[in-house]
N, C-alpha and C positions, 0 to 999 in steps of 0.2 A: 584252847591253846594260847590265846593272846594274854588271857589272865595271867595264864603261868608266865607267859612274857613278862609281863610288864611287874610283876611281883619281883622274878629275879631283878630286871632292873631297877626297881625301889631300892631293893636291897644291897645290890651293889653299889648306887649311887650315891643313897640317900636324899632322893628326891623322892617324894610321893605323888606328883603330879609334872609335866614339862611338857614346855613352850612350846608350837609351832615354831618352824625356821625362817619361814617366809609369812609375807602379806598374802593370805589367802581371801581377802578379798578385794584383790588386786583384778580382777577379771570383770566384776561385778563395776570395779570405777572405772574403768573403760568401757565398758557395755553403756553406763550413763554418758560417758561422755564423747561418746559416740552416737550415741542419739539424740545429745545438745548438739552434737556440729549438724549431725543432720538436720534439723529440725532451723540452724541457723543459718543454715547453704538456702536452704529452700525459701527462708524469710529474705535471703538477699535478692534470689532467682525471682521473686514474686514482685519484690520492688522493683528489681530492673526490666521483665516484663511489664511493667506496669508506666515507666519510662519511654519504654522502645515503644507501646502503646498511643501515648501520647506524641512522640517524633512521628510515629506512624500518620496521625492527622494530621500534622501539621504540611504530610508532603506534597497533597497541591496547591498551598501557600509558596512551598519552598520551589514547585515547578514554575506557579507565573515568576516568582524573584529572577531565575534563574532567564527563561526566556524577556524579563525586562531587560537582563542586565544585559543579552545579548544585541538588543532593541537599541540600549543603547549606548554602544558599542559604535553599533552601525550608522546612527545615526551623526553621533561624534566625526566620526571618517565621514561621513555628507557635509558636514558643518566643516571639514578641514581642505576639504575639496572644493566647494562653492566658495572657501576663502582666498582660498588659489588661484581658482579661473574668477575672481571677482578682481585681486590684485594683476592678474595679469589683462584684465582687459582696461584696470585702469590705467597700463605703462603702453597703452598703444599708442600710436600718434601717426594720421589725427584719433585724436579720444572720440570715440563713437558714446554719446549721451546717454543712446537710448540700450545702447547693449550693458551700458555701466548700470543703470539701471535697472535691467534685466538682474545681473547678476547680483547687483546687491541684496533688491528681494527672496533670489534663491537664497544668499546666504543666510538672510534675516529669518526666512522659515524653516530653514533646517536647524537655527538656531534656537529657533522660539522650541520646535517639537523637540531638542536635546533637552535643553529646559525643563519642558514638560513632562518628558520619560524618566529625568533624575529625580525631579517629584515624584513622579507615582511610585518610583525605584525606592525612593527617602522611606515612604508612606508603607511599601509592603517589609521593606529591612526592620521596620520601626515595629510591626504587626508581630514578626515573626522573630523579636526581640523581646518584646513584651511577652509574647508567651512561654520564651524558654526561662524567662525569668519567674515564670511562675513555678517553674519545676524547678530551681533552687534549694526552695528547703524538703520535696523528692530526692535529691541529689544529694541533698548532704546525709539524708535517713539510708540511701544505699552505699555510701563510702560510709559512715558508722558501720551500719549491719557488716560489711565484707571487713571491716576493721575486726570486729565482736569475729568472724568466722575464720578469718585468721590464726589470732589469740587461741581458739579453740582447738583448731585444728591442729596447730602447734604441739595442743597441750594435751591432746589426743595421741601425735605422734609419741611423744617421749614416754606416757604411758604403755603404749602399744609395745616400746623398745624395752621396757622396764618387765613385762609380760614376757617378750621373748625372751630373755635373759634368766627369767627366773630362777629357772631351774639348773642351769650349768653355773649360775653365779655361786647357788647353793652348793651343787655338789664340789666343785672350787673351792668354797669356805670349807665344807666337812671335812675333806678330805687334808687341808691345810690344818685344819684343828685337832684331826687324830693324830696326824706326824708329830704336832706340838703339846699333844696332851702330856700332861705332868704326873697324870695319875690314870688310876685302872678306873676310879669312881667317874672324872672325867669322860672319858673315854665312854661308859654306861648311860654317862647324860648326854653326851654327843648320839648315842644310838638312841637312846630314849626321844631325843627330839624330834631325830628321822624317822623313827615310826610312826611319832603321834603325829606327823605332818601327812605323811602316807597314808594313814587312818583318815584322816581329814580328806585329804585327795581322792583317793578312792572309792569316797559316796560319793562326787561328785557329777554330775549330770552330763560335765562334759568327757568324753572319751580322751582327749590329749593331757586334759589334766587327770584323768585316771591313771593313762598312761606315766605320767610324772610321778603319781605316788608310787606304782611299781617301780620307776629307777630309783627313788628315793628310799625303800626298802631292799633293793639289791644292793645300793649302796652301805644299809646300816650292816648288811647279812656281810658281806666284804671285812668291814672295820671288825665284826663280833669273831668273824674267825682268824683272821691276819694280826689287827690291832690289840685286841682285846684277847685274843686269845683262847676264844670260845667259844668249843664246838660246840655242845649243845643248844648256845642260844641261837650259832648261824644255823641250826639244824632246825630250830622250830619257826626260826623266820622264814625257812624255804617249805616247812609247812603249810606254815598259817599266810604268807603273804605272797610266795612265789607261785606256788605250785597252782592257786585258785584263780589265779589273774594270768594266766598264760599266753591267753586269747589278746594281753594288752602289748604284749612286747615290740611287735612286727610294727613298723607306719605303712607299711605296703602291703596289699592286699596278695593273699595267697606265699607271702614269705615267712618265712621259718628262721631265718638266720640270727635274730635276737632272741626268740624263744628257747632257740638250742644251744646259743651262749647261757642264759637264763640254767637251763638245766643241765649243762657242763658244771657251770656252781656249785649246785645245789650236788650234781654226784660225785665232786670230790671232800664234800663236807661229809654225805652221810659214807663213805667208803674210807673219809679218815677216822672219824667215830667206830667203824666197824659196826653201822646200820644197817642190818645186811636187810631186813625186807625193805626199809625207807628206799636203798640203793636199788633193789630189785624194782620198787613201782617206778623210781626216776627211771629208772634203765626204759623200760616201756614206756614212758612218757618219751623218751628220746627219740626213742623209734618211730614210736607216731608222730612226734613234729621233726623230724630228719629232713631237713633241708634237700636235701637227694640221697637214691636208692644206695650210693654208696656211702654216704654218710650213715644211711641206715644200717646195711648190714656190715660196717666198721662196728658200731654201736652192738650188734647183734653178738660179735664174737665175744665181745668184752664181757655181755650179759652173759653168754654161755658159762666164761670164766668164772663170774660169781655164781652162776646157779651150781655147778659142779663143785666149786669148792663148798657152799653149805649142803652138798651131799643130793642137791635135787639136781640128777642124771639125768631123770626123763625130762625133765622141763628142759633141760640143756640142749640134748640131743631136739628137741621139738625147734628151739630156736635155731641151731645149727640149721637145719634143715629146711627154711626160708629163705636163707640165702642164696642171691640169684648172682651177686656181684660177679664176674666171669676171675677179677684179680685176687675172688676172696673165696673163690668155692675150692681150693686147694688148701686152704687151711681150715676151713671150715671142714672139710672130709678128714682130713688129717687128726682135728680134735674129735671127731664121729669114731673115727677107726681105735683111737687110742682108749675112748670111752668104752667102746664095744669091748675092747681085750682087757679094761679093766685094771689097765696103765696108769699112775698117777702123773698128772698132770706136770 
């Protein structure tokens, strides 16, 4: 069937070969670069682990720091205290010698241990300076790397947006380019493209992009009988491409509702052609993906109509008679009774 496709559209176009519409291997450079960001989250996670590592040892350094500075804090306030009661015993009068003398040694040792504790305080700041400086050029290797995972991630996203897009962008352009086309040969290489991309989609491993290549041949099956003007080619692209891939229409599990648009399609193509078995297997394909029992046996009556007008009664009467719809079994008895007496329809 697709031979016979693409020969007529040779022939029509004058193209013997045509383009894909899209980057199909658009998925494939997001899949790599998606695995560089990952690969470069994790080189930054590794360095900054490796950071917090090191802060981590450093933290009963940073504990006596902390309990110096407290040390000497307090000893400060002793040193400001002893200078107080050292100046007020020296305003007494009479000045007591040996009390002055008292106090000046307290001030004098609580000033020598501030002294003392700002050293050791100097000593451990100086410890715990010295080593963050070693993790410097650590620090600047994990602002590079989150720099690099940035950049990436960036370049990830716009990809990713470029992915989503694809396919609406395309059918966008096609659909803008049939309304504009200048000629019927146009028109052939516009549907030539969207098969051969669909063809290309449609092996593909992924399900959504398989998916894609069904809208994308629904789409060429549209312009072949609307645009173009032809029925027979929309007729064998709801062969060769519609009717095989059914199972891809639905993104929701257990729904029908694009399938059954899918083959609404396809049964006004082969019913304008006057395909009457094509229309007879659609009709049953409807029925089996029927969205609901009334949607089905709506579908039913319709198929009865064409069984009976190419003369097959019994096959008619046999559908009729499925019907369970309670708003449809009065017409459905109605076409029974008139078939029975041999009424035309």
């Amino acid at each position: 069937m697709k031979p016979a496709i693409y020969k007529t559209l040779a022939q029509k176009s004058g193209e013997k070969k045509f383009t894909t519409g899209i980057d199909l291997g658009l998925p494939n450079q997001v899949a790599l670069l998606r695995s560089n960001a990952n690969v470069l989250e994790q080189r930054a996670v590794t360095l900054r682990k490796s950071l917090s590592d090191i802060e981590e040892q450093l933290a009963p350094l940073r504990k006596e720091v902390d309990a110096l500075r407290q040390e000497v804090a307090n000893v400060k306030r002793a040193v400001g205290e002893t200078r107080v009661r050292l100046k007020a015993e020296e305003s007494h009068v009479p000045r007591d010698a040996d009390a002055v003398a008292a106090r000046q040694r307290d001030y004098e040792a609580n000033d020598r241990a501030w002294t003392a504790r700002r050293a050791e305080l100097s000593v451990k700041e100086a410890q715990i300076h010295a080593e963050r400086e070693k993790n410097t050029p650590l620090k600047a290797r994990i602002q590079m790397a989150e720099q690099t995972f940035e950049t990436a991630w960036m370049e990830l996203r716009a990809k990713e947006q470029l992915l989503s897009d694809q396919e609406n962008t395309f059918i966008r352009a096609t659909r803008q380019q049939a309304s504009e086309a200048g000629s019927y040969a146009a028109l052939y290489r516009l549907i030539g493209q969207q098969l051969t991309t669909a063809d290309r989609l449609l092996e593909d491993h992924d399900v959504s992009r398989r998916r894609i290549g069904l809208n994308f041949a629904r789409e060429a099956c549209r312009h072949a009988s609307d645009a173009a003007e032809d029925g027979w080619l929309a007729a064998r692209i709801c062969e060769a491409y519609l009717w095989p891939h059914l199972d891809l229409a639905d993104y929701a599990a257990g729904s029908k509702e694009r399938t059954f648009d899918v083959l609404q399609l396809c049964r006004s193509i082969f019913l304008a052609r006057q395909e009457t078995d094509n229309a007879a297997r659609n009709y049953a394909l409807m029925i089996t993906n029927a969205p609901s029992a009334q949607h089905a046996d709506t579908t039913r009556l319709e198929f009865a109509d064409l069984l009976e007008q190419i003369g097959r009664n019994e096959s008619a009467a046999t559908v009729l008679r499925e019907i369970r719809e309670p708003s449809l079994l009065a017409a459905a008895q109605e076409k029974l009774g008139r078939m029975n007496s041999g009424a035309r329809p």
